[in-house]
Structures are given as C-alpha cells and as structure tokens.
C-alpha positions in Angstrom: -3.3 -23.7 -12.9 -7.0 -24.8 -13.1 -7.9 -24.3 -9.5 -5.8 -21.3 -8.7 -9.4 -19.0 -8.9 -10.7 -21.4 -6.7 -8.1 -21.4 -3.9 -7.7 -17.9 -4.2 -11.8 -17.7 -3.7 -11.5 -20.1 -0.6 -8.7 -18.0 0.8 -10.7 -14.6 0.6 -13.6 -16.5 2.2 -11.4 -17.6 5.0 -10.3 -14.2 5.4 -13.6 -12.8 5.6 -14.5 -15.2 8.2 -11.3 -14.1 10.1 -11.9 -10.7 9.6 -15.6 -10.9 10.9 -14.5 -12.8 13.9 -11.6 -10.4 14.8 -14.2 -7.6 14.1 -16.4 -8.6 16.7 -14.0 -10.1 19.4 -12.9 -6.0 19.1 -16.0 -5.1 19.4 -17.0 -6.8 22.6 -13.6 -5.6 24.5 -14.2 -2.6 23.5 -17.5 -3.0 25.0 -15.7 -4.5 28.2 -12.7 -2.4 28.8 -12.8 0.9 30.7 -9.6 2.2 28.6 -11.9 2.1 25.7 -15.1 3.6 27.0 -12.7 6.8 27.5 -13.0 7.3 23.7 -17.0 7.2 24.1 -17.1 10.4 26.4 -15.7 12.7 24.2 -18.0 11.1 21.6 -20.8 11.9 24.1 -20.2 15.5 23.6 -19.3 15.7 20.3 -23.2 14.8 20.0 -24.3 16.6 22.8 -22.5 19.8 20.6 -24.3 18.4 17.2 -27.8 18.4 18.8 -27.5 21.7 20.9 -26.6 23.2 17.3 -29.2 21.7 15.2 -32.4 21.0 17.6 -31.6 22.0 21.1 -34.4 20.7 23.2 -36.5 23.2 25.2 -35.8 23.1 29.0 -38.1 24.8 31.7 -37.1 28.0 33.1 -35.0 27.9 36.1 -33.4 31.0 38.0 -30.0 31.3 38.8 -29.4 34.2 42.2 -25.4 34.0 41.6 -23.1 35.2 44.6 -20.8 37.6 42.5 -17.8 39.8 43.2 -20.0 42.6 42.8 -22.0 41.1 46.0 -19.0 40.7 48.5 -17.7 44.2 47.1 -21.1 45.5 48.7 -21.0 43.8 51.9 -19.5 45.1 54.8 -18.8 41.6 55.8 -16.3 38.8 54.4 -17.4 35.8 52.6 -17.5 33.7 55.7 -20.5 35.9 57.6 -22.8 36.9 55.0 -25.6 34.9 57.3 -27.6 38.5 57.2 -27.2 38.5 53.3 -28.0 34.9 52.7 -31.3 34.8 55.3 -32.6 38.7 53.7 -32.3 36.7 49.8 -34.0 33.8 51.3 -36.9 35.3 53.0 -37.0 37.6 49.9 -37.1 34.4 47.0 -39.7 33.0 49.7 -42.2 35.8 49.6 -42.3 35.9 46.2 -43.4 32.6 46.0 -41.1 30.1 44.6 -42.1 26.2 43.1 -38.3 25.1 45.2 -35.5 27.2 46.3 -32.1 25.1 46.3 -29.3 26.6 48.2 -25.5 25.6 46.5 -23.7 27.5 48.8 -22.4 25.7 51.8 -23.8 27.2 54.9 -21.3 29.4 57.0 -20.3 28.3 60.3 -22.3 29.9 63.5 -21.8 33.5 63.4 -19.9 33.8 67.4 -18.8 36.6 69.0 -20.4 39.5 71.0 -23.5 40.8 68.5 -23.4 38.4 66.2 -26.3 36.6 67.4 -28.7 38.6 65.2 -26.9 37.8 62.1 -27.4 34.1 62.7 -30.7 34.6 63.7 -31.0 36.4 60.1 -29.8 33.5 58.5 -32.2 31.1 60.7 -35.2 33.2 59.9 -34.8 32.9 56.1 -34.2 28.8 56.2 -37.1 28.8 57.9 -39.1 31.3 55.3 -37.7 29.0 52.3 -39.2 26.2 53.8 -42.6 26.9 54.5 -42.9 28.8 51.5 -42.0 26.0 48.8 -39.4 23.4 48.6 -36.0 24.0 50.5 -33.3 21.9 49.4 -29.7 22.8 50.9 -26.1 21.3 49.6 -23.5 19.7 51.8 -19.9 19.1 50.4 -17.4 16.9 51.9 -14.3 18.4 53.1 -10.3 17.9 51.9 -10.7 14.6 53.7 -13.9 13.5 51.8 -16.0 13.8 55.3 -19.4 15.5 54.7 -19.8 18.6 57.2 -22.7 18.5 59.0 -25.1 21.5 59.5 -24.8 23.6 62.5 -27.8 22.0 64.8 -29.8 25.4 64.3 -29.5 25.8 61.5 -30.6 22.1 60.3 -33.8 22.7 62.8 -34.7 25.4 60.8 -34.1 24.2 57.4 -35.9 20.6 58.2 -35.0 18.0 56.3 -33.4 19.9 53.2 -30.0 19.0 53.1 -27.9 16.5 51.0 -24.8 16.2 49.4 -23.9 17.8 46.4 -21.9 15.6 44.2 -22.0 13.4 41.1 -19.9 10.7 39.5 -16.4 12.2 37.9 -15.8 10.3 34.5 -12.0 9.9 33.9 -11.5 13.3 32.8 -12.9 14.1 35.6 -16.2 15.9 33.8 -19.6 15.3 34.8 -21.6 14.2 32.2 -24.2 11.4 35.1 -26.6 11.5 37.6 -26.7 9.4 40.6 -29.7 9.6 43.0 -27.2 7.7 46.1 -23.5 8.1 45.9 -21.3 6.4 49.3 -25.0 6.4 50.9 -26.0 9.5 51.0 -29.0 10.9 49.0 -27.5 13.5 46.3 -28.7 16.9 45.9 -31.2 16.8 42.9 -32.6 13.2 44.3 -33.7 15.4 47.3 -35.3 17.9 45.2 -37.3 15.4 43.3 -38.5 13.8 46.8 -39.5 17.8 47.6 -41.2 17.9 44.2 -42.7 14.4 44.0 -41.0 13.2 41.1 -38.8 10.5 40.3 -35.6 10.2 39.6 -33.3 7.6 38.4 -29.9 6.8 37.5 -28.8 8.2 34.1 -26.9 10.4 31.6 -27.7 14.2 32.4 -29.1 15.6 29.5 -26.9 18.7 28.3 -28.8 19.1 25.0 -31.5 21.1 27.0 -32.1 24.9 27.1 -29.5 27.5 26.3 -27.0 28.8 28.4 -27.6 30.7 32.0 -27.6 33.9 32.8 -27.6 35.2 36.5 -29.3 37.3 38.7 -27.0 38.9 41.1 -27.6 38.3 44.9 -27.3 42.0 45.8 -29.9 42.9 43.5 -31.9 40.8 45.1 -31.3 42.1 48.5 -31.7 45.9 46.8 -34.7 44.8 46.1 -36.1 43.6 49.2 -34.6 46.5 51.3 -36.8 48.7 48.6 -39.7 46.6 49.1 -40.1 46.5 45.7 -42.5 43.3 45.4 -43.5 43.6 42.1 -39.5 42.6 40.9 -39.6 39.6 43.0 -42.7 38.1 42.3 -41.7 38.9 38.5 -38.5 36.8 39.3 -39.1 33.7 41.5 -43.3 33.1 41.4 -44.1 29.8 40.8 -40.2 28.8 39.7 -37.3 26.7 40.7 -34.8 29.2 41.9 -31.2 28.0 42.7 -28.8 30.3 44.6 -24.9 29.5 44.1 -21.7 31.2 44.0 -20.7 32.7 40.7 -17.3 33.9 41.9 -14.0 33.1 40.0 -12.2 30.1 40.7 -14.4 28.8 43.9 -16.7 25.3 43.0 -15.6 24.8 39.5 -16.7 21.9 38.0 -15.5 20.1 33.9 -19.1 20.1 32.1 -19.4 18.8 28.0 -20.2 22.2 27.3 -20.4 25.6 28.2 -23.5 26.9 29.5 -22.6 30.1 31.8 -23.5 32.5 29.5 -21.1 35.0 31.1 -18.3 32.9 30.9 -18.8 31.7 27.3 -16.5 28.6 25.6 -15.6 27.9 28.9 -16.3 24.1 30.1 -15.4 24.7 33.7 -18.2 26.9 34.9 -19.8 26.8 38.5 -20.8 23.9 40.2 -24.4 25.1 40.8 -25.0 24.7 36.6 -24.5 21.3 37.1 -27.3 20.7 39.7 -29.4 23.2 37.0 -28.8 20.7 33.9 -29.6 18.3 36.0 -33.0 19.7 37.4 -33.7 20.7 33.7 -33.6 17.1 33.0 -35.6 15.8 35.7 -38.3 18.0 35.1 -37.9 17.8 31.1 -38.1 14.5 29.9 -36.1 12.8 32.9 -32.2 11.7 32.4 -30.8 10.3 29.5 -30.9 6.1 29.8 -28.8 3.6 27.6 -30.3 1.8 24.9 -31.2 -1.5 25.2 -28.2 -4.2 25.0 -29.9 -6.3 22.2 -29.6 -3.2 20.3 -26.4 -1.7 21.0 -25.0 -6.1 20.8 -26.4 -5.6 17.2 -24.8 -2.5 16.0 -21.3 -4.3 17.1 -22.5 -7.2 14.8 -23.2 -4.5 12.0 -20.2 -3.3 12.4 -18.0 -6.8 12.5 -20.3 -7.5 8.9 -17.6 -4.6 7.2 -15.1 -7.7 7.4 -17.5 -9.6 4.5 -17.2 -6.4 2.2 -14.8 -7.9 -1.2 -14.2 -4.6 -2.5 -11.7 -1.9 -1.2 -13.2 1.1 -2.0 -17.1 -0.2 -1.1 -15.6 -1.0 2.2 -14.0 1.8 3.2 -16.7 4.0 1.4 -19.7 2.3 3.2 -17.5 2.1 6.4 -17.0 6.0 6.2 -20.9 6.6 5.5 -21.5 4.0 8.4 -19.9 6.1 10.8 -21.3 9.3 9.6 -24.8 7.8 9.8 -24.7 6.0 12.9 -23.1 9.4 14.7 -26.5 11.0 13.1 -28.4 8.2 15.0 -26.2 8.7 17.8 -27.5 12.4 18.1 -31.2 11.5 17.1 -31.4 8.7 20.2 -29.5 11.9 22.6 -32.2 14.0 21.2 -35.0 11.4 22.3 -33.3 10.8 25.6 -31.5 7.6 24.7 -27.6 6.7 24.8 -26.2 5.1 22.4 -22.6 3.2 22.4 -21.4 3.8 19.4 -17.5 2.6 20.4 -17.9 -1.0 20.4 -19.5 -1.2 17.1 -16.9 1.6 15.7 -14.1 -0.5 16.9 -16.1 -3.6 14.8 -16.4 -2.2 11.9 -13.0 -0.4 11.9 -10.8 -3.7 13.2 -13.2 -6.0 11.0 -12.3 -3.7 7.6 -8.4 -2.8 8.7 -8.2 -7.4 9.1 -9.9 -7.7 5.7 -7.4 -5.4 4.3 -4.6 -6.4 5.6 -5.3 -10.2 5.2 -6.1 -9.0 1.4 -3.0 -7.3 0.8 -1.1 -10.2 2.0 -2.6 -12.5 0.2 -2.4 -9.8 -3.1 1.4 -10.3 -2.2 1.5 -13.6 -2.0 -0.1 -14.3 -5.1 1.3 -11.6 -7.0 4.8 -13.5 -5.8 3.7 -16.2 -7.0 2.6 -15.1 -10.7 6.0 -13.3 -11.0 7.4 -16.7 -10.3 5.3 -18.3 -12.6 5.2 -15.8 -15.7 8.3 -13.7 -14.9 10.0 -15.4 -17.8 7.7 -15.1 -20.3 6.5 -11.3 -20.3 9.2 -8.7 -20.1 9.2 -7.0 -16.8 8.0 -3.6 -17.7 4.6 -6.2 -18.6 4.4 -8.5 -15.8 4.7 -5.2 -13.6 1.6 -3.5 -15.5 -0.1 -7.0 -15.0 0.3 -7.4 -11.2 -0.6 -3.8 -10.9 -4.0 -4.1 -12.6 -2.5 -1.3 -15.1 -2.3 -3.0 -18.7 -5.7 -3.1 -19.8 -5.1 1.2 -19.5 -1.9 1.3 -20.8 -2.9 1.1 -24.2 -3.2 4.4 -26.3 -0.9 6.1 -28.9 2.7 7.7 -28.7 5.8 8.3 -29.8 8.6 5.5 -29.4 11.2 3.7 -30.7 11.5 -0.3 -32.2 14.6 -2.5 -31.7 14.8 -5.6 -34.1 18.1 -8.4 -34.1 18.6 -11.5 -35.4 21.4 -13.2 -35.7 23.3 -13.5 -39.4 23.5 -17.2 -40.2 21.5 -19.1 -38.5 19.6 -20.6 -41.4 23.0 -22.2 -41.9 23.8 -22.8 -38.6 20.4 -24.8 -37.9 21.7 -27.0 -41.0 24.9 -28.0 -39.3 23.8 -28.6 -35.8 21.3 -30.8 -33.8 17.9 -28.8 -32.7 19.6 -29.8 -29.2 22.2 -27.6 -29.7 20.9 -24.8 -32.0 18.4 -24.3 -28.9 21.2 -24.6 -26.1 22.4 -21.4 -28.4 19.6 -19.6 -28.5 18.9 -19.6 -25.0 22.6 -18.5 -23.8 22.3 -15.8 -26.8 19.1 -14.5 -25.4 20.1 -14.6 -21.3 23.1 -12.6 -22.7 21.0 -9.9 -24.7 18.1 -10.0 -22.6 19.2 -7.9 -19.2 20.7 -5.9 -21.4 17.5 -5.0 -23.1 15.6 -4.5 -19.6 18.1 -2.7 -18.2 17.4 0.4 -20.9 13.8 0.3 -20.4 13.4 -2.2 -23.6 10.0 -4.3 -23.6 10.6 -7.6 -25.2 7.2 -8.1 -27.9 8.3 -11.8 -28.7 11.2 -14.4 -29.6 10.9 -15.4 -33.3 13.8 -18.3 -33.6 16.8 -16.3 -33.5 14.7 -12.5 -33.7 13.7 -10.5 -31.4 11.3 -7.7 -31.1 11.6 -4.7 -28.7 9.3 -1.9 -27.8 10.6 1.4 -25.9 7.9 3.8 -24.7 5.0 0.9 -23.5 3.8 0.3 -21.3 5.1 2.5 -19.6 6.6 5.8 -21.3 10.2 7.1 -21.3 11.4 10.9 -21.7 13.4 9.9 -24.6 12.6 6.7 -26.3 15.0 6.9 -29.3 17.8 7.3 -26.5 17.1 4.0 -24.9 16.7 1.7 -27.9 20.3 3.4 -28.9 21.8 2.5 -25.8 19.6 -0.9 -25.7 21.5 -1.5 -29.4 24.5 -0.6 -28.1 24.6 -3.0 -24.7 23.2 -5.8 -27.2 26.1 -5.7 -29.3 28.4 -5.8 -26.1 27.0 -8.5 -24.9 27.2 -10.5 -28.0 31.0 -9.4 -27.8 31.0 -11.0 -24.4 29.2 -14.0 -25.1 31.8 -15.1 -28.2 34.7 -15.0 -25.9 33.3 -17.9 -23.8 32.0 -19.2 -27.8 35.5 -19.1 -28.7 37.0 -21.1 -25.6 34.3 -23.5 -26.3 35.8 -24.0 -30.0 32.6 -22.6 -31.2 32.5 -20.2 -34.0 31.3 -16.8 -32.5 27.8 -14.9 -33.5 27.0 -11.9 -35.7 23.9 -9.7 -34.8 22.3 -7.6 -36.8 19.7 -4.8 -35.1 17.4 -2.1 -36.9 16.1 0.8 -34.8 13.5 3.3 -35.8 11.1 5.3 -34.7 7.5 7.2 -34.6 3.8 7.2 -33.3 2.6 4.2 -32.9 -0.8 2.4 -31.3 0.0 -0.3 -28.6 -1.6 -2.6 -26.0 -3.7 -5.7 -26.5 -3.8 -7.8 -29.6 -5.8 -10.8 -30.2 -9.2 -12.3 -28.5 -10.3 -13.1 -25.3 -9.0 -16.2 -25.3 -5.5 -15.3 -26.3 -3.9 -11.9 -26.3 -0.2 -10.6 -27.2 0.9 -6.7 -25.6 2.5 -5.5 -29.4 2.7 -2.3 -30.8 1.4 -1.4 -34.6 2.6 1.4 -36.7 4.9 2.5 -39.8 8.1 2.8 -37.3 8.0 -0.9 -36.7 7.5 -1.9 -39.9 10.5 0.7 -40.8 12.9 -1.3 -37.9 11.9 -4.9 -39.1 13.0 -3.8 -42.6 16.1 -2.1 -41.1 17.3 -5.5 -39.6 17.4 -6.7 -42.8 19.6 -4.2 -44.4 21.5 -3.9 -41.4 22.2 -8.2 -42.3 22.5 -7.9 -45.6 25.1 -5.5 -45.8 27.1 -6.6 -43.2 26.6 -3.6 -40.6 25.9 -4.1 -37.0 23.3 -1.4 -36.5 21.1 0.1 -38.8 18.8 3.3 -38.0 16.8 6.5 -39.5 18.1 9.6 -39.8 15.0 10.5 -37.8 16.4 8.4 -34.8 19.7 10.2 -35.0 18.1 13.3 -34.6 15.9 13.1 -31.7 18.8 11.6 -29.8 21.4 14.4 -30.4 22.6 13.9 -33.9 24.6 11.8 -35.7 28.5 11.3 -34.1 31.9 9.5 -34.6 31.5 6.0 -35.7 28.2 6.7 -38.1 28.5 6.0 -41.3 25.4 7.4 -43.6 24.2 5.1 -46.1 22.5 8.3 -47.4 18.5 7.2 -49.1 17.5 3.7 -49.4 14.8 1.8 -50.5 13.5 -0.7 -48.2 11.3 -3.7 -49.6 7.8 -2.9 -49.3 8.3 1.3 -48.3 9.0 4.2 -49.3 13.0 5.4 -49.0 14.0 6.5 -45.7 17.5 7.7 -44.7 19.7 5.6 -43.0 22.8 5.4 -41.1 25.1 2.5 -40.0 28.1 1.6 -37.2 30.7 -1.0 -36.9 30.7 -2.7 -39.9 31.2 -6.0 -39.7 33.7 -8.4 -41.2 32.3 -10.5 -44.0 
C-alpha cells in the first residue's frame, strides 16, 4: 500500500475543493433568495439590541404630544370631532415656536351640523398657525381598500402643501425596519418633512440604534396650558424643536418595530405608528439612514466564509467557524453603529454549508477507509485492536492494570510436524485456530500473537473488563469446547484428534506498544504472564487441560466441582505459586 497516503491526500484535496464550491454556490443563493433573507431581519435586530445595549448612539430631541385616554376622557366630544382640540394644540405648539410640527393623526372629516362651523373653523385656524410658524407636515393613510383619503378642500387650503402619506415598506414579518422616500407614487411622510427642512433623504435602513425610548406629553396638558396662558411651559416644550403629535391610545395605528421604544409601554414591539415616523426623523437628522455596504465587500465575506471548506482539521474548523461568527456579528454591530448594513447571511450560510460538506465528505471518506483497513488488517490484529486503531485510541490505551493471561498450545505437535508435510501441519493449524479463535473474541480475549501451534491472550487491554479473570476462564473453557468440536470432524477425516493445553493467571501488568517506530507489537509485560506461559507448560506436561493460580480461582468466585488442586508448585524460573487443574486428560 505505497500510495494509499497519497490517494487519501488527493481525496481530502478533492473534497476541499467540493466543499469550497458548495460553500459558495450557498452563499450566493442565499444572497438571491427572499426565503433566506428572512433569517437576516431578525439578525438585524439582534444587532440593533447589541448596539442599543453597548453604545447606543445619541439622537436629537424630538417631542412626542400623544392623544391619550386621559385626553378623550376630558373632552366633551368623541374621537371623531375633536377639530377644537386639535386646532387649540396646534396654534398652541405654533406659538411656542417649533423647528416642524408633524401631525400623525388623520384629520377628522368636516365638522356638519348646525353650530359646528366654529369647531372646524378651530381646526382651520391652527393648520394655518402651524404653517406659518415652522414646518407643517400632515399624514394621510389609505383606507381598508388601500385608497388614500384626500383632505377636506379647507382644510388642505389651510395646511398648504403639508400632507403625504404615512407608510413604509412591511418586511415579511410585517415589521418596519426601512425607509422609502416614494412608495406607489406618492411622497411618504418623513420625505416631506426633509423637503420642509431642506435635507435629503434617501432610501435606506432606519436606524433604531438611536436615542432611548419616548416618553409623551399628553395633548390635554397641552391645551391646559394654552387655556392658562401659561407661555412659559410651551416655549419650554416645543421652541426651536420637531414636535410630532399622534395618537397614543391602545390598540389604534399599531405598528411591529425591532424594538421597543414607547417608554410607557415597555418590551413591547408593537407601539404606535407615530414612533416610527420619530426613528425615522431621528435618523434623518442624525447621521441620515442606514445604507448597505458595498457588494465587493459583502461578495468577499461570502468568499471568507466558503474558505472554512479548506480547513483539515475538525476541531480548528468548527472552532474558527464558531469565532467567525461571533466576530463577524461584532462587525455586524460596529458597521450598524457607523451607519452601515451588513449581510452577514450569505456568508454565514458559506461558511456553515462549506464546513458541514467538508465534514461530511471527511466522514465518508473516514468510513470508507476505515472499511477498507478492517478489510485489509482485520485478520491480523484481534478485533478489540483493529477497533482502538480505527478509532485513533491505541496510542492512549497503554497504562497499567489488573488482568488476566491465556496461554495454549497444542500437546504433540513437535511430533506431529515429524510425521506430516508443512502442507498439512499448516492446513491444521489454521482450522485449529479458526476454531479457537471466535471463541477467544467472543469473551473479550485479545489475541498478542500466533507462535506455531501457541497462542497468547490478553484480557483487560485495550480495552478494560469488570472482571478479567472471569473472561479468560470462560475464554479457556469455550477453547476447550471447540477443540472438542473440531476432533469430531478430525475423526471423520481419519485424523487423530488434538490435545490443548492452556495456563491462565493473573495480576498488574504494563501494556501497549512494544518495539520502534518502524515496527511495533500491542503486548502486555508483567509477572502474571510470565506465571500463565509457565502454567501452559505444566498444564502439558502433566496431562491436564487447564492449569491456573489459586489467585485466579479467587477473584472469579472460588474454586468449584471439577477443580482439582495441585496444591504448591514450583515453576521453572519462579518462585512456587498454587495451582489448580480440570479435566485431566487421557495419556
């Protein structure tokens, strides 16, 4: 396999590539589609929020004369002929001496009826004290059909040319978050109040980062005031300021906002209409409406964020990805701050499709690879291994801990070897092994190595088991049973059956890597293996099947029916250990 780093290398440049290409291709739909742009509004405000919290910027001061409950309670007239109240507040805000009055409240209709004339001459005399005392800008709102009402003829006369229409572009959420100085060809509110204050005013976000929230003055003080003559509390109110007058009252000319700026009505995001045209005015006279960034800019944050598809590693992908996002929302709010939009969506939905590609095309190919390495090397590592390989776990596996040895061999096979061709000594070997060796997995047993006709088993690494001693018991035990197995198809072969002899013991013991860099076995080093190598061989040369400590005994319940104890023996090379045997074997 002397190119597999090399096609594995070309493969994870391909995907790369891929990943990139996907990344971007996202990125420019996203850029495309209205369905996602939704996702950018609420991303708007979640900005909008960030910089109101941290560095709100300042906002010239603008009075709010709210028609309130508290208003119509003190009128002896309803809602639909308060021309006396409306003209009285007028000529009042005039005197004092305002930079613009706007008037959000739709003009009643003409007052008619015997003695009624005076109220809409009332109403008549304070358009035309607005007007000639500063800017006069009046609203007109369509009606249930979407038909803007025109002003009684007298009423227009004496306003001049104030009015326009008082709406603004609905995102899908139906929120207004934009300005537009024309909408279905008709001049919109705060566009005529720039003409009346000689300012300009273009297309653009509304900036909501400005000022804090409004509090309102209520009409009828207003009109207390002017009744009183009390000068001094009007000039203190309206000189020299943009005054807007608009109904305050529950559940009449509501409309969504980003946030909540009626500071009587705090959280809530559905506050009167006439706030709207105030956010707006605080950004035309502030530092004018919000604008989008430049295209070259925003076409290169989508290319940033396509890049996340050339990232190799996992973790720096996702970690930079994560502090991308966090970083480029700061910028977002910094650009709000200086009066810029930016769209961060497209290159989100880069950077996020670009890394989730990589990934995935990754993982795949991990799969496929790791498919094919099991393939390759499944048969010559014991599964517990091959698994700790694929999963990038064995070089931490190693350490110290308890666990328990298995060592067979077969009795004879010096002797047999004599007899029979290599041909058939390995043909032996290899059914022997495919018998012994499921058996061996199947208890959590890791095969260390074939030696001829011995093998040696670890229980415990590299991964560890409750009750090691347990398992190489039962591991013996299934061995032994599938020798039994194997020597009845031995015996209708005409071939003489086998004899295995196993040692178990068991103790601490160090394990993992053994050898160079060049070549390495996974083993395990301690006294207990030693002691189970040297039990094999008593186990053989006595003629007993199984062979194990006293210590082995113990730890897995005790000795039963079917031990015999051999009491202490000396084993070559050791110090005596007890021992106990089963199912001794005929000679």
């Amino acid at each position: 396999m002397p190119d597999t780093l090399p096609r594995l290398s070309r493969r994870l440049q391909r995907a790369a590539r891929l990943a990139c290409a996907v990344g971007l291709t996202a990125g420019v739909l996203a850029w495309a589609l209205p369905a996602t742009q939704r996702l950018a509004t609420p991303l708007f405000d979640a900005a909008v929020a960030l910089v109101r919290a941290v560095a709100p910027a300042p906002a010239p001061e603008l009075v709010l004369v709210g028609l309130d409950e508290a208003t119509l309670a003190a009128s002896p007239r309803p809602l639909g002929l308060l021309h006396e109240e409306l003209g009285t507040a007028l000529a009042a805000i005039a005197a004092a001496g305002p930079r613009a009055t706007v008037l959000d409240i739709v003009l009643p209709a003409r007052a008619a009826g015997p003695g009624l004339e005076a109220l809409d001459l009332a109403l008549m005399q304070g358009l035309v004290a607005a007007r000639t005392r500063g800017a006069l800008v009046l609203a007109l709102e369509p009606d249930a059909a979407g038909r803007i009402q025109p002003l009684h003829p007298p009423y227009a006369a004496a306003a001049g040319p104030a009015a326009a229409v008082a709406l603004y572009p609905l995102d899908w959420d139906h929120a207004v978050r934009r300005f537009e100085p024309v909408i279905g060809g008709e001049t919109t509110l705060i566009a005529r109040l720039a003409e009346r204050l000689g300012v300009s005013a273009r297309a653009g976000w509304i900036d909501w980062t400005r000022g804090a929230p409004y509090e309102y003055l209520p009409l009828q003080r207003v009109l207390d005031w002017s009744r009183q003559g009390d000068d001094a509390d009007l000039r203190a109110a309206f000189a020299s300021k943009l005054v807007f007058v608009g109904s305050v009252l529950p559940f009449v000319d509501r409309l969504p906002q980003p946030v909540a700026l009626a500071a009587w009505e705090p959280g809530l995001t559905t506050p009167p209409g006439v706030l709207v045209h105030m956010q707006a005015a605080r950004s035309l006279l502030g530092a004018g409406f919000l604008l989008p960034v430049a295209w070259p800019f925003a076409l290169l944050l989508v290319v940033g964020g396509a890049a996340f598809g050339l990232v190799g590693h996992p973790l720096r992908r996702w970690g930079w990805l994560a502090a991308a996002l966090v970083a480029s929302f700061a910028l977002m709010a910094a650009l709000l701050r200086a009066g810029w939009v930016l769209p961060l969506i497209p290159a989100w939905a880069a950077a996020l499709v670009a890394a989730t590609t990589r990934s995935v095309l990754e993982a795949r190919e991990h799969r496929r690879e790791q498919r094919r390495l099991a393939r390759t090397f499944g048969g010559y590592v014991s599964p517990q291994v091959l698994n700790a390989i694929l999963a990038g776990r064995l070089a931490a596996t190693g350490g110290r801990r308890a666990m328990a040895f298995l060592f067979a061999d077969l009795r004879g096979f010096t002797a047999l070897s004599e007899r029979e061709s290599p041909e058939v000594v390995l043909d032996l070997l290899n059914r022997y092994y495919a018998a012994i060796t499921p058996a061996l997995h199947a208890h959590g047993g890791t095969i260390d190595n074939f030696r001829g006709d011995g093998v040696m088993v670890m229980f415990g690494a590299p991964e560890p088991l409750a009750r090691p001693e347990q398992a190489a018991l039962a591991a013996a035990q299934a061995v032994l049973d599938a020798v039994a197995a194997l020597n009845l198809r031995l015996a209708a072969q005409g071939r003489a059956p086998l004899e295995c002899a196993i040692g178990v013991a068991a103790g601490e013991a160090v394990f993992g890597d053994l050898g160079s860099t060049e070549r390495k076995d996974y083993t395990a080093l301690g006294d207990a293996v030693n002691v189970a190598a040297r039990l094999q061989d008593v186990a053989r040369e006595q003629g007993h099947a199984l062979v194990v400590t006293a210590a082995v005994l113990e730890r897995a319940g005790g000795p039963g029916e079917g031990w015999l104890a051999l009491g202490e023996c000396a084993l070559r090379g050791h110090s005596p250990v007890v021992l106990y045997a089963r199912r001794r074997l005929p000679a």
